[in-house]
N, C-alpha and C positions, 0 to 999 in steps of 0.2 A: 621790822622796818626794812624798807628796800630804799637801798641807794646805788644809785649809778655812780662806776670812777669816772676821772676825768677823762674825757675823749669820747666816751658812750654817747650815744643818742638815746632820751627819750624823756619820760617823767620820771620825776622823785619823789616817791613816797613817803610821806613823813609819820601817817598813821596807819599803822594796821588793821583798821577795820575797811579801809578804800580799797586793798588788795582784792579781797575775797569780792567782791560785787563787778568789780571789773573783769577777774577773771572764770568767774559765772555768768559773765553776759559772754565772753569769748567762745563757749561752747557750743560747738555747732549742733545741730539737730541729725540724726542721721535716719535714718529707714534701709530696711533690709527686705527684696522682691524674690518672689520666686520664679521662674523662666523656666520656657521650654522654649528651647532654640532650634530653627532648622536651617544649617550651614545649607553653600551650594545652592540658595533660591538666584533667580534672575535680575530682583533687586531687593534691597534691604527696608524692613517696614514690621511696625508695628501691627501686625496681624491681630489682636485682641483678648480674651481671655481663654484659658485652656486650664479650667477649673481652679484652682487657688493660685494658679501660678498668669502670668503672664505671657504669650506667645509669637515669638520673632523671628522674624526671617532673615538672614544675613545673605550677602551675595560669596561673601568667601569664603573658601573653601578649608576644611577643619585641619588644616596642616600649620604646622609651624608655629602654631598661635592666633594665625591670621582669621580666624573667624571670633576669637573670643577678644579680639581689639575691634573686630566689626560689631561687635557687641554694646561694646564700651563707647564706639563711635554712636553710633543709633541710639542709644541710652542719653548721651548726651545731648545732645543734640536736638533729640525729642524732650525732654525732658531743662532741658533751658540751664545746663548745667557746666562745669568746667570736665574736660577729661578726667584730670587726677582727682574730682570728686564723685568720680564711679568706678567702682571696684570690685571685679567678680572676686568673692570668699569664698567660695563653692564650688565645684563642678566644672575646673575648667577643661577636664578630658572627658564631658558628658554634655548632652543637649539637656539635659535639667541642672540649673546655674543657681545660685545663691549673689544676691551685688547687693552691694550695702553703698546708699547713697549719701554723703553728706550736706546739708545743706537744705532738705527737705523734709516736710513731714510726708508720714504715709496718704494724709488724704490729699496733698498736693501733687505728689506724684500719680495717684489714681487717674486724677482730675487730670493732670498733663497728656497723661501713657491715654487716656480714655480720646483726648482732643487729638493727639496725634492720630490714635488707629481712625479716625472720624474723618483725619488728612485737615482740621483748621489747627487754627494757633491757639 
């Protein structure tokens, strides 16, 4: 049984079978891409596929981090999604990246990543 003290905000549980189903629908969906990235392009863009992996151009330059946030920006961005729900797991001192997306399945992201390199919505 879950019960809030005084002061808390929220529901109170009174049976413990309501727990499990609510916090089974809270689970987000995630998907994991593969990427070949090329820092230092002119502008940043979904370039298209480059055999199992995905292919991106970024405008900035692979220093400091600042290409692999232009990664995350353009991921986002394209992909209809919040910053902190894209996050390189892989590769971030390498043009071959690993990002695990939450919030998406894999054939939704296809479907996005395919509409951006196409340039529609």
């Amino acid at each position: 049984m879950f019960h809030l003290q005084a002061g808390q905000s929220g529901a109170t549980f009174r049976d413990n079978a309501l727990a499990p189903s609510i916090l089974g629908a809270m689970e987000p969906r995630t998907t994991r891409l593969h990427l070949r990235v090329s820092p230092g392009a002119g502008r940043s863009v979904v370039v298209g596929r480059h055999g199992d992996a995905w292919k991106l151009r970024v405008a900035a330059a692979p220093e400091r981090g600042r290409a692999n946030a232009s990664v995350v920006d353009l991921l986002a961005a394209s992909l209809d999604l919040r910053r902190p729900d894209v996050r390189i797991v892989s590769g971030t001192g390498s043009r071959d990246k690993v990002v695990e997306l939450v919030g998406l399945t894999f054939e939704e992201a296809e479907r996005r990543l395919t509409a951006a390199q196409k340039g529609t919505p």
